[in-house]
C-alpha positions as CSV (number, residue, x, y, z in Angstrom):
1,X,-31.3,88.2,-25.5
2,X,-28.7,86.0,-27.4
3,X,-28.2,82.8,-26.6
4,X,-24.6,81.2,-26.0
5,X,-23.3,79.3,-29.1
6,X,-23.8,76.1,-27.4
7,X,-26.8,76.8,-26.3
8,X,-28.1,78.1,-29.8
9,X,-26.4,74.9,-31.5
10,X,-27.7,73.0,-29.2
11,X,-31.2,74.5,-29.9
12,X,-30.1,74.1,-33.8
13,X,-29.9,70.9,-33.5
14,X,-33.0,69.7,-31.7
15,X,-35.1,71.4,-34.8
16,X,-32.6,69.8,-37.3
17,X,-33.5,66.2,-35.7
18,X,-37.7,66.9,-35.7
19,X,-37.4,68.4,-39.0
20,X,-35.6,65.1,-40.1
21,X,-37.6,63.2,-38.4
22,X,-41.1,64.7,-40.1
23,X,-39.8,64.0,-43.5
24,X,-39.5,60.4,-45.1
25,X,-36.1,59.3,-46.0
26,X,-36.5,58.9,-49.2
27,X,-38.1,62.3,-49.4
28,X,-35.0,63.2,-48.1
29,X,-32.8,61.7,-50.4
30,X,-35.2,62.8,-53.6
31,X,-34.1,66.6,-52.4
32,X,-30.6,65.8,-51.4
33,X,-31.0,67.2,-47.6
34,X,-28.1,65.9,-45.5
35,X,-27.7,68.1,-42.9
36,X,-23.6,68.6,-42.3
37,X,-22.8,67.3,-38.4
38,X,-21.8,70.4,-36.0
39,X,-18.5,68.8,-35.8
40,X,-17.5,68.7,-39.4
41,X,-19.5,72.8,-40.2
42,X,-17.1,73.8,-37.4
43,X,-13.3,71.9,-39.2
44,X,-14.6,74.1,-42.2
45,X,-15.2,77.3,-40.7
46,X,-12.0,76.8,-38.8
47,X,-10.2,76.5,-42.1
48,X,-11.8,79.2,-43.6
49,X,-10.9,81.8,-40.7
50,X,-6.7,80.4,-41.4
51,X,-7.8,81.6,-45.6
52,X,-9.5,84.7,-44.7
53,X,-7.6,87.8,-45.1
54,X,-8.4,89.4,-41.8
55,X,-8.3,92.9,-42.6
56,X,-11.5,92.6,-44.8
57,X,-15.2,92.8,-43.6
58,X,-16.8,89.4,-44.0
59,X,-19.5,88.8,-46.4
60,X,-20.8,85.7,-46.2
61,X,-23.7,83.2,-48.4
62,X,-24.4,80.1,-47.9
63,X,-26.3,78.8,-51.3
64,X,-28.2,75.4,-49.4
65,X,-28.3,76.7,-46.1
66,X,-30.9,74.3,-44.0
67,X,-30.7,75.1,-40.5
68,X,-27.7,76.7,-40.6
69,X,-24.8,74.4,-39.3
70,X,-22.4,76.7,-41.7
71,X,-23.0,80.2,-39.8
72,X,-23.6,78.0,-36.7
73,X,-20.2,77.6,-36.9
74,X,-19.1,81.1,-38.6
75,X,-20.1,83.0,-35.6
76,X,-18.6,80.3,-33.1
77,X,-15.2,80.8,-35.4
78,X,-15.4,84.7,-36.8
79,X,-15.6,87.6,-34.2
80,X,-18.8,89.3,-34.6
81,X,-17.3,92.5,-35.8
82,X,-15.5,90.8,-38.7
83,X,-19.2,89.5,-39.8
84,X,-20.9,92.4,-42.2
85,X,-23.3,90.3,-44.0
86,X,-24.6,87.2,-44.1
87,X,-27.5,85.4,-46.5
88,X,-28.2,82.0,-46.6
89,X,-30.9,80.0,-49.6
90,X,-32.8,77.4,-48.9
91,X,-35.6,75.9,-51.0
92,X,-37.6,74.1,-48.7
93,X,-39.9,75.7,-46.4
94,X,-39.9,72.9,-44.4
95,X,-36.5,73.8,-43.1
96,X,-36.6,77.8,-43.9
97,X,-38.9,79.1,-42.0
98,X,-37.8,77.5,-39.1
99,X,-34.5,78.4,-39.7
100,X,-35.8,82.0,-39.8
101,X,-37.6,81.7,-36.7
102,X,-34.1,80.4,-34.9
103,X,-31.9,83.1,-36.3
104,X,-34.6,86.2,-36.2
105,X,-32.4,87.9,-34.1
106,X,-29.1,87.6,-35.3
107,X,-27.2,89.0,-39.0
108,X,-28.3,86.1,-40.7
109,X,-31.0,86.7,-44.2
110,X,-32.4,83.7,-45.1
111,X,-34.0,83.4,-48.4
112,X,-36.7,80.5,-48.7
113,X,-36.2,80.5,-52.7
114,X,-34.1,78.5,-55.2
115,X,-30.6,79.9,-55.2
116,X,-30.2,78.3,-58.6
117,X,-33.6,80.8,-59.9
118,X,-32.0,83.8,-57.5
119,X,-30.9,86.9,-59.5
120,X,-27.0,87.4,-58.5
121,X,-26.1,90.0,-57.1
122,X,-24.3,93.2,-58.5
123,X,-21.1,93.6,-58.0
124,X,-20.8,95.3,-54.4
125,X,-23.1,92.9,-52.5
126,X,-21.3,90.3,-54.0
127,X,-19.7,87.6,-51.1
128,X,-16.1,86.9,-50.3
129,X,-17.0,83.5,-48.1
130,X,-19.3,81.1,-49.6
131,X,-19.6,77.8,-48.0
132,X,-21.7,75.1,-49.0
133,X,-22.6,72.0,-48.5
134,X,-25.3,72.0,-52.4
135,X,-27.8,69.1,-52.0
136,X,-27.2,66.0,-53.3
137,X,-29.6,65.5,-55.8
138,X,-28.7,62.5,-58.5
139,X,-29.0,63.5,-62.5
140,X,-32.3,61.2,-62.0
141,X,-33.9,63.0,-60.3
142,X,-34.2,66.2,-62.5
143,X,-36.9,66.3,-64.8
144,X,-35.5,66.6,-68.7
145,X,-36.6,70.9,-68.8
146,X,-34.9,71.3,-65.3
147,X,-31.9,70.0,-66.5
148,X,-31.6,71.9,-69.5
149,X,-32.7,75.6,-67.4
150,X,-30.0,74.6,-65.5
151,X,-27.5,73.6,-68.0
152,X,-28.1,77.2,-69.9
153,X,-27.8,79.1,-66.5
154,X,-24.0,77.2,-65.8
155,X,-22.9,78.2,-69.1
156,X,-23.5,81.7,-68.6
157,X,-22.7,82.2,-65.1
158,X,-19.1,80.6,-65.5
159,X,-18.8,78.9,-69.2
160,X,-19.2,75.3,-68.0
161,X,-21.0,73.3,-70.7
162,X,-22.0,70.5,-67.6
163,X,-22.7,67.0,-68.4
164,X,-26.5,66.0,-68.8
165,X,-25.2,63.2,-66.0
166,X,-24.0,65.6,-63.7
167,X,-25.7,65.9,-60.1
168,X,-27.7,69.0,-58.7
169,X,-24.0,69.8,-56.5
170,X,-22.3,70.9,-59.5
171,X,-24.8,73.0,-61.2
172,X,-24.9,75.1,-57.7
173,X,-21.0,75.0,-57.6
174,X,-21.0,76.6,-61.6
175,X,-23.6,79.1,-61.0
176,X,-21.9,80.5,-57.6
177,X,-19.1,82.0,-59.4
178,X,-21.3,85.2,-60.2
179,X,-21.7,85.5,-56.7
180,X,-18.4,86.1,-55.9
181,X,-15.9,89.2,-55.6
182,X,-12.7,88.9,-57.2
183,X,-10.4,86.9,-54.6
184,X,-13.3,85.5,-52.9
185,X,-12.6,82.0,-51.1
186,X,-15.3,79.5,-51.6
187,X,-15.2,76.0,-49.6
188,X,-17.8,73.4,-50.9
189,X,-18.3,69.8,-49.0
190,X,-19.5,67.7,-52.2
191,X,-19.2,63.8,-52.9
192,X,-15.9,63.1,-54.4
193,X,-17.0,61.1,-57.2
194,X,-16.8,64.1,-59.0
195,X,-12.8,63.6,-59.3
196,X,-13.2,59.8,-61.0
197,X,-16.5,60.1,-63.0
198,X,-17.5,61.6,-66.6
199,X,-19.6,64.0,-66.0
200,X,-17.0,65.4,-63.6
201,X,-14.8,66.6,-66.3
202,X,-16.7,69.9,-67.0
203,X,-16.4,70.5,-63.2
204,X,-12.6,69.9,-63.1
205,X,-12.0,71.5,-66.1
206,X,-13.4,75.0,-63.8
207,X,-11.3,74.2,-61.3
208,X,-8.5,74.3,-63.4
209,X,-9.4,76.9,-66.0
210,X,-11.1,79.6,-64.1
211,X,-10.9,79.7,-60.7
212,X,-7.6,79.5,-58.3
213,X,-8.1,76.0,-57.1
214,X,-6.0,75.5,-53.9
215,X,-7.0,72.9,-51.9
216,X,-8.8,69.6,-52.3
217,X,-9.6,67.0,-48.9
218,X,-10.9,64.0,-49.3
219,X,-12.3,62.1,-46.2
220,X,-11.2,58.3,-45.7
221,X,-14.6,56.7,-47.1
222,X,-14.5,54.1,-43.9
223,X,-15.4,57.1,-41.7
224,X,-18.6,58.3,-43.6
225,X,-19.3,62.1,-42.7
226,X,-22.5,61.7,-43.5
227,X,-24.8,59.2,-41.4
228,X,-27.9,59.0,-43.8
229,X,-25.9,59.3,-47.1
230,X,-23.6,56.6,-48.3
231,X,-21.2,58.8,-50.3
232,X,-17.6,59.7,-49.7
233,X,-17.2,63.6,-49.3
234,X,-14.6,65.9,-50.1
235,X,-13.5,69.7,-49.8
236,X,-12.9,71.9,-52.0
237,X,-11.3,75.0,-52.0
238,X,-10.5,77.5,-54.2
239,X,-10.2,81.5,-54.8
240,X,-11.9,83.2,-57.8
241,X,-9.0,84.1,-59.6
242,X,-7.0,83.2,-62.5
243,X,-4.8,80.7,-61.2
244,X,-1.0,81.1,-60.9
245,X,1.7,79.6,-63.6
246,X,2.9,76.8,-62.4
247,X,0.3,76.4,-60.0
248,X,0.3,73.6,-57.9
249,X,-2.8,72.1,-55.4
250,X,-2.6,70.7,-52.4
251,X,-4.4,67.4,-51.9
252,X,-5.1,66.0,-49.0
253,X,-6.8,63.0,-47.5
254,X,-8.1,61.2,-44.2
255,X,-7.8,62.8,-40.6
256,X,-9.4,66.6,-40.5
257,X,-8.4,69.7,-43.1
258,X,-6.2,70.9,-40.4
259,X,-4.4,67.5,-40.2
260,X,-4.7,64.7,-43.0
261,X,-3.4,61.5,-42.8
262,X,-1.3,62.4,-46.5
263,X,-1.2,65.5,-48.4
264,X,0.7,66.7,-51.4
265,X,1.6,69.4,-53.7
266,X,0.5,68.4,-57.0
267,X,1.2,70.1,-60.5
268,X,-2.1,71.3,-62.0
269,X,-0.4,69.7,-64.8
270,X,-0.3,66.6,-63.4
271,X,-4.2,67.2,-62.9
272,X,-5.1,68.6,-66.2
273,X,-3.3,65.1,-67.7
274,X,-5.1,62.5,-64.8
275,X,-9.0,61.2,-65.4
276,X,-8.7,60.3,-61.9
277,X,-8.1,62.8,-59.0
278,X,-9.0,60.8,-55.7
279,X,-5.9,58.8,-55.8
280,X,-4.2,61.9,-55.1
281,X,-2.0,62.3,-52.7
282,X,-1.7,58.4,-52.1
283,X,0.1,58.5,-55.7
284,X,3.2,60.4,-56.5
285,X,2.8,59.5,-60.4
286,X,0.4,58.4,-63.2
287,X,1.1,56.1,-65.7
288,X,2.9,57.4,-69.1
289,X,1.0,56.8,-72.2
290,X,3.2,53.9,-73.5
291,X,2.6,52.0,-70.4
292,X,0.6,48.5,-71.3
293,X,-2.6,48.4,-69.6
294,X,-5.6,45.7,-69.5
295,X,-7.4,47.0,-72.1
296,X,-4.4,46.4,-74.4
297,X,-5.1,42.7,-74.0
298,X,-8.6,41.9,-73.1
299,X,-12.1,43.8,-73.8
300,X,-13.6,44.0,-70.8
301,X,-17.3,44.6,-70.6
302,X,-19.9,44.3,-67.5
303,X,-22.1,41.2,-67.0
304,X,-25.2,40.6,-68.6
305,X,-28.5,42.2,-67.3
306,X,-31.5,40.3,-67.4
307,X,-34.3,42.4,-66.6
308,X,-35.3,40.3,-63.4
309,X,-32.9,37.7,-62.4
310,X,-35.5,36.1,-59.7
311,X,-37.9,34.9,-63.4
312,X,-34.9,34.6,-65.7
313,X,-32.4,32.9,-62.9
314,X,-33.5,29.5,-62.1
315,X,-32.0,26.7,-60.1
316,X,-31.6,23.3,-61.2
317,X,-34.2,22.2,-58.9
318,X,-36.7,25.0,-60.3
319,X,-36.2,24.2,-63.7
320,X,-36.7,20.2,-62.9
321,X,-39.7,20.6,-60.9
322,X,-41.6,22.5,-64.0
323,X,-40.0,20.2,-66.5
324,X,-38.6,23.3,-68.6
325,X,-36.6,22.2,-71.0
326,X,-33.1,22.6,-70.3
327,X,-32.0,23.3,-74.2
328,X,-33.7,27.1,-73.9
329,X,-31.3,27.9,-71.0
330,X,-27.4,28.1,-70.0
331,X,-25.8,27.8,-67.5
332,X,-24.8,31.1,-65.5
333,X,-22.5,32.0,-62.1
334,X,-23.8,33.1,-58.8
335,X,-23.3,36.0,-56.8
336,X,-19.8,36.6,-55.7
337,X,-20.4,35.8,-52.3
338,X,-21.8,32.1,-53.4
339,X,-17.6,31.6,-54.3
340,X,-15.7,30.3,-52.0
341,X,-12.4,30.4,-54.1
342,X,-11.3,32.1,-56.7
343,X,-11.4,29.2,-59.5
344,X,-14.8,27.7,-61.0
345,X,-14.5,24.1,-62.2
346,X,-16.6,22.3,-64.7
347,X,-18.2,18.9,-65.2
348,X,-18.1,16.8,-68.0
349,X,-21.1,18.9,-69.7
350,X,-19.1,22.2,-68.4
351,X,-21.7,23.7,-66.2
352,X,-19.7,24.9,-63.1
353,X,-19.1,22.4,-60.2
354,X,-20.8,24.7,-57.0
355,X,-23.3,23.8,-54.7
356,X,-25.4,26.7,-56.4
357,X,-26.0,25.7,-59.8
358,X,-28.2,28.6,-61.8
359,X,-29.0,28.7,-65.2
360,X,-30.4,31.4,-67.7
361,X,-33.1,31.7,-70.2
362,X,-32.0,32.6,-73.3
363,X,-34.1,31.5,-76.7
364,X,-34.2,32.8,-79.6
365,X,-37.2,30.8,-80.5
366,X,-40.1,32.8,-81.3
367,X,-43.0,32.3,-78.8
368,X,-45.2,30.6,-81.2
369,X,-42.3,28.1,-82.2
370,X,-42.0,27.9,-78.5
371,X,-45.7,27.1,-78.0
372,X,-45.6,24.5,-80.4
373,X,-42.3,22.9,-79.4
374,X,-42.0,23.7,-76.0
375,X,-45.2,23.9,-74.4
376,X,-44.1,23.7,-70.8
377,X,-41.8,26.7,-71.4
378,X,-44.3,28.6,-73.4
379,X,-46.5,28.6,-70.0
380,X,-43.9,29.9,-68.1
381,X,-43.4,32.7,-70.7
382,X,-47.2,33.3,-70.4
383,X,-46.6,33.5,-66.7
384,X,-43.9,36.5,-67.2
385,X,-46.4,38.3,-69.3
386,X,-48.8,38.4,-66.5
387,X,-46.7,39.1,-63.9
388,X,-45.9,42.1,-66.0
389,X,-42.1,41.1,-66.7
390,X,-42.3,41.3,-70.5
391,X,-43.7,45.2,-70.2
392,X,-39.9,46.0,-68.3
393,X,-38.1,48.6,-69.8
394,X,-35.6,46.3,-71.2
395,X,-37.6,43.0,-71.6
396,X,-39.5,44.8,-74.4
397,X,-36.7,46.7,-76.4
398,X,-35.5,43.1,-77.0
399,X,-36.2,40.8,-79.6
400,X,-38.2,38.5,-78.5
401,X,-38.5,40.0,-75.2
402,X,-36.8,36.2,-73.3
403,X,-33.5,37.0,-75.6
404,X,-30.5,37.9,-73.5
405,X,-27.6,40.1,-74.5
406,X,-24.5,38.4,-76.1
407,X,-22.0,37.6,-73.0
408,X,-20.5,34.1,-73.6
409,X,-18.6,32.3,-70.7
410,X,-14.8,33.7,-70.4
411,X,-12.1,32.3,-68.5
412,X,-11.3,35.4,-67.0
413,X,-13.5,37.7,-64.5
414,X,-13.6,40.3,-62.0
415,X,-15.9,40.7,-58.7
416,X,-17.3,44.3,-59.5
417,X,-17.7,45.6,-55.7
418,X,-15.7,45.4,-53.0
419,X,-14.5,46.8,-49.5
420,X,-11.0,47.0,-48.4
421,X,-10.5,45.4,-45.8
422,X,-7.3,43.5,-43.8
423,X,-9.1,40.0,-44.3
424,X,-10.4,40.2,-48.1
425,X,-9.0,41.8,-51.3
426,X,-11.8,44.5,-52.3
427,X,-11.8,43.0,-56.2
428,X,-11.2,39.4,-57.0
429,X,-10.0,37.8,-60.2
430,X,-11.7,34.6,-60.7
431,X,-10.5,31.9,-63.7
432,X,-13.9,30.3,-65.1
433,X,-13.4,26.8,-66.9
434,X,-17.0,26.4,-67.0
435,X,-19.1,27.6,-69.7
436,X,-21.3,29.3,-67.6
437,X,-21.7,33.1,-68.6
438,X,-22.0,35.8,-65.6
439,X,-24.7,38.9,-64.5
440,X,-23.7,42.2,-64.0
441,X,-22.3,41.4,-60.4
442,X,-18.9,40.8,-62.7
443,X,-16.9,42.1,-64.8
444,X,-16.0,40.4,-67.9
445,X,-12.1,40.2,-69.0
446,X,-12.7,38.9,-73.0
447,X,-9.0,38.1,-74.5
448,X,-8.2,40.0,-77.9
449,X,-7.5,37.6,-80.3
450,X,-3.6,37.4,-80.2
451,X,-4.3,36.7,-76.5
452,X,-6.5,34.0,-77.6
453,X,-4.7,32.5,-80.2
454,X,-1.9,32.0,-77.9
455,X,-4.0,30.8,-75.2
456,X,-5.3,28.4,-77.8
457,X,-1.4,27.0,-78.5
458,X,-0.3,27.0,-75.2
459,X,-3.3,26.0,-72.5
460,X,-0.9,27.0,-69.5
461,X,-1.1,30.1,-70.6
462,X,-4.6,30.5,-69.2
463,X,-3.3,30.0,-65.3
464,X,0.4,32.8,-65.9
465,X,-2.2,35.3,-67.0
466,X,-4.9,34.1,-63.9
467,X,-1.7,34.0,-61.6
468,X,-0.5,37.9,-62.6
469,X,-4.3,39.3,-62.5
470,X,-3.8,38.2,-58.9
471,X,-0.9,39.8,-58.5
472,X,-2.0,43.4,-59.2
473,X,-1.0,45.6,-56.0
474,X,-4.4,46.4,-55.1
475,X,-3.4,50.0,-54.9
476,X,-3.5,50.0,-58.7
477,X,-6.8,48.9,-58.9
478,X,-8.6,51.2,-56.4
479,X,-6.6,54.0,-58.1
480,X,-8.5,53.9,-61.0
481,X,-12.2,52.7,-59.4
482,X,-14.2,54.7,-57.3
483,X,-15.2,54.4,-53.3
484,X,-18.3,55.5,-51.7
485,X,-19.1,55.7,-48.2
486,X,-18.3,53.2,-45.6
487,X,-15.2,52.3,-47.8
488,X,-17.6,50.3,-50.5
489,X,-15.0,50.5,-54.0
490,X,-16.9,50.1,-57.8
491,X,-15.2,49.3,-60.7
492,X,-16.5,50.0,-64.4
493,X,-14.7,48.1,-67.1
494,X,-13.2,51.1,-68.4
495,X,-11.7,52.0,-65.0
496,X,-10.2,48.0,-65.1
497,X,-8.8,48.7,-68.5
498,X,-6.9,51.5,-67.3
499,X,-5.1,49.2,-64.5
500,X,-1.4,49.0,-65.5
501,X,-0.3,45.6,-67.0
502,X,3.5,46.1,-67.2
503,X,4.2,42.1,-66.2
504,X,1.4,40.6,-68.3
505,X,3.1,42.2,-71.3
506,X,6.5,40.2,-70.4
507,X,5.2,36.8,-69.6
508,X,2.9,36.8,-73.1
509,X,4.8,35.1,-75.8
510,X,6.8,37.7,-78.7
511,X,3.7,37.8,-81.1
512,X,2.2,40.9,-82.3
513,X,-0.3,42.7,-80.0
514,X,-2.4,45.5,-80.1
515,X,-0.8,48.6,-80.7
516,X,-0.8,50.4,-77.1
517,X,-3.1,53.2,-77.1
518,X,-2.2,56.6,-76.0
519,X,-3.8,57.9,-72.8
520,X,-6.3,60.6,-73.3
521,X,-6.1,64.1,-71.6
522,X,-8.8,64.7,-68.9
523,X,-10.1,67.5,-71.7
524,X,-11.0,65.2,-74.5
525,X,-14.5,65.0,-75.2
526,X,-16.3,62.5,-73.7
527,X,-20.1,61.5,-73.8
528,X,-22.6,62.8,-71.6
C-alpha cells in the first residue's frame, strides 16, 4: 500500500540524512551532492504546475535525481492522473539503489547511470518537465579527458562551445536540450555565479539564442538554500523554443518564486549587452559605453601571491630573533582585519605604522651569492627546501624560486572580500602612504600615468581621489562583483574596473586621459 506524502517524505528524508551521513563531506562536495531541502523541491514544483499547460500528459526526468526531493514534490503538487512518466538519473549507487528501493512502487524509473553518458531519447519519449538540481561539481575536479568528452557531447546536443572553466551544472544543463519536446519547460536550481563569471557566457549565450528563457530567481545570498554548500542559487526557467522578438525575462530576486522581494521585466537586449546578470532586477539600467569607469584611470591588479605566506611572511620580531637580514625583505600589509581604519601611515623609513608589522622575502640574489653574503638567510632558504616549500607549484616556476612577483606599494587599495552588512561596508578603500606592498587579500588600484603625473604636481590630489573611492554607492560595486552564500561578495580587478567613475573624471585636473574604452558585448570572445 502507498504511503501518504508526508509519510513517504518523511521516510525520504530519514534515508537522505543516513546516506549523508555515511559519506565524508568532502566526498560530498568532490561529487557535487547537495540534496535540495523538501521545502525549496516543493516552491519549484508549485511553480512548475502554474507553467504547465494542463491539458497535456506529464512527462517528467529529473537528470541528478538523488533521493528524489523533485518527484517528492511532483506527486505532492501534480494529480496522479496528469503524471504519465517519470525517469529520474543518478550516478551514484550509494543514493540510487536506495532511491529505488523507496519508490519501487510508484511511476518513478530510476536509472543508476550517468545522464551525461545516457543515449537521449527519440523523439516521442522525449520529456516536457525537466527539473533539476545538476551537481555541483567545480571545473577542478574533472579530469582533463572528461572535460573534453563532455565539451564534444554540449556542442552537439545544443551548439554550446562551453568554457574549459565551466562547472559540471552546465554541461548537464547543455546536454538536456535533446531531451526535450518542443515547448517543453525546464526549471534548473544552479549557483548563480553563472550570470557574473566567464565561463558563464556560453551558458547565457543558450539562454538567449536557443531556448525561450522566461524566468530567472535568484535567492538573497544571506539566506543560503543550501546548508552544506556555500553558494548562492538561482532558478532558471525557460521553454525549448525560439524565443519571441522583443522578448523580455522576468528577473526576480529574494522571498520565494511565487513572491520575490523585486522582479522585473527585462529586454533580452538589455541582457545580450550586460556581462553581469545578478544585479538584475535591483538595476533598472547599465552603464553606456562612454561612461568613465576605474579602469580608465588606474590598472588594477590582485595582490601578490607568495606561495606560503606563513615562510615568506615574517614579523619583525621573527626576522630579529634569526638575525635575517633585513635588506632581502620589504615591508608588506596585514590582513584586512589587522586595519582598524581605512588609512596606513608610515615612519620615517616608510614601513607602515601598525601594531602588526610584516615583511616579505624578496631577493633576487642567487642562493650561492646568498650563501656567501648572507649566510644566516641562506640557512633559512635551506630550511624552505626541506620543508618542501621550494618544490610548490609556484615556488619553482620562479626564478630563483624566493623571487616574488612585481607588486610595488601603491597609495591606493581595495579589501577583496566582504559581507554586506548594516555595521561595515562589504569592500573598503584604503590610502597606503607606506611603502609596504600587499598579498592577494587586496586589490591593487595602480594610477595610469596622467593620474600619476598629476598626483606628482599636486600631492592633495592623492586624498580627492581617496575621498571619492569612498564615496562609491556601494550598490555599484556589488553590481559588478559576485556573492556567494551567506551573503560573502568577491571582487576581481576586472569587476572593480568596471565600477562607474563619473565624479573622479570631474574632480581630475583638464589633462589628457586615456581614451575611454568602449564596453564589450556579453558575446565577445573571451578566454577560457
Amino acid at each position: 500500500m502507498m504511503k501518504t506524502y508526508s509519510e513517504q517524505e518523511n521516510r525520504r528524508l530519514a534515508i537522505q540524512s543516513g546516506l549523508d551521513a555515511a559519506k565524508s563531506s568532502a566526498d560530498r562536495n568532490r561529487m557535487g551532492q547537495f540534496a535540495t531541502p523538501t521545502e525549496l523541491a516543493t516552491q519549484i514544483l508549485e511553480y512548475a504546475n502554474t507553467r504547465f499547460d494542463n491539458a497535456e500528459p506529464l512527462r517528467f526526468i529529473d537528470p541528478a535525481i538523488g533521493t528524489g526531493s523533485f518527484y517528492s514534490a511532483l506527486i505532492n503538487v501534480f494529480p496522479e492522473s496528469k503524471v504519465k512518466r517519470a525517469v529520474g538519473y543518478e550516478v551514484d549507487p550509494h543514493y540510487g539503489q536506495p532511491a529505488t528501493d523507496l519508490w519501487r512502487d510508484t511511476l518513478l524509473e530510476i536509472r543508476i547511470q550517468d545522464f551525461t553518458s545516457a543515449m537521449p531519447p527519440l523523439s516521442a519519449e522525449k520529456f516536457n518537465l525537466l527539473i533539476c538540481n545538476p551537481p555541483y561539481v567545480r571545473h577542478h575536479h574533472i579530469d582533463a579527458s572528461e572535460k573534453q568528452r563532455l565539451k564534444a557531447q554540449v556542442r552537439l546536443a545544443s551548439g554550446i562551445n562551453m568554457n574549459g572553466l565551466a562547472g559540471l551544472y552546465c554541461y548537464f544543463l547543455g546536454l538536456s536540450h535533446q531531451w526535450m519536446t518542443r515547448g517543453g519547460l525546464a526549471g534548473w536550481l544552479v549557483p548563480s555565479e553563472f550570470m557574473d563569471v566567464n565561463y558563464g557566457v556560453a551558458v547565457k549565450r543558450y539562454l538567449l539564442e536557443r531556448v525561450n528563457l522566461l524566468h530567472i530567481h535568484r535567492f538573497d545570498p544571506s539566506e543560503v538554500q543550501f546548508g552544506d554548500a556555500l553558494v548562492s542559487s538561482s532558478v532558471v526557467w525557460f521553454t525549448r523554443d525560439k524565443p519571441p522578438q522583443d522578448h523580455k525575462v522576468r528577473m526576480s530576486y529574494g522571498g520565494s518564486l511565487q513572491n520575490p522581494k523585486l522582479e522585473r521585466l527585462v529586454p533580452a537586449e538589455t541582457l545580450r549587452l550586460d556581462r553581469k546578470w545578478t544585479h538584475h532586477p535591483m538595476k533598472d539600467y547599465f552603464n553606456e559605453p562612454s561612461t568613465p569607469k576605474l579602469s580608465d584611470f588606474f590598472t588594477i591588479k590582485r595582490g601578490l601571491v607568495t606561495g606560503h605566506n606563513k615562510y615568506f611572511i615574517l614579523p619583525i620580531e621573527e626576522i630579529e630573533k634569526r638575525d635575517l637580514p633585513l635588506e632581502a625583505f620589504r615591508p608588506i600589509l596585514p590582513s584586512p582585519r589587522y586595519l582598524q581604519g581605512t588609512r596606513v601611515l608610515a615612519d620615517g623609513s616608510g614601513n607602515p605604522v601598525l601594531d602588526r608589522q610584516l615583511f616579505l622575502l624578496d631577493c633576487k640574489l642567487t642562493e650561492r651569492e646568498i650563501k656567501e653574503r648572507l649566510p644566516r638567510l641562506g640557512a633559512y632558504l635551506e630550511e624552505g627546501k626541506t620543508q618542501g616549500i621550494a618544490d610548490r607549484y609556484l615556488c619553482r616556476h620562479r626564478t630563483p624560486w624566493y623571487a616574488q612577483e612585481n607588486r610595488p606599494a601603491t597609495p591606493f587599495l581595495c579589501t577583496y572580500l566582504g559581507r554586506n552588512n548594516k555595521n561595515r561596508q562589504p569592500f573598503r578603500f584604503i590610502l597606503n602612504d607606506s611603502n609596504a606592498t600587499a598579498p592577494n587579500v587586496y586589490l591593487m588600484l595602480y594610477p595610469k600615468p596622467p593620474i600619476e603625473h598629476a598626483i606628482a604636481e599636486s600631492p592633495e590630489l592623492k586624498y580627492q581621489i581617496w575621498e571619492f573611492l569612498n564615496r562609491i554607492d556601494t550598490r555599484d560595486v556589488l553590481s559588478q562583483g559576485r556573492v556567494y552564500g551567506g551573503g560573502l561578495y568577491k571582487l576581481e580587478p576586472k569587476e572593480l574596473g568596471r565600477v562607474k567613475a563619473t565624479e573622479l573624471a570631474s574632480v581630475l585636473p583638464k589633462r589628457p586621459l586615456q581614451q575611454i574604452s568602449t564596453q564589450p558585448t556579453l558575446f565577445e570572445p573571451v578566454s577560457a
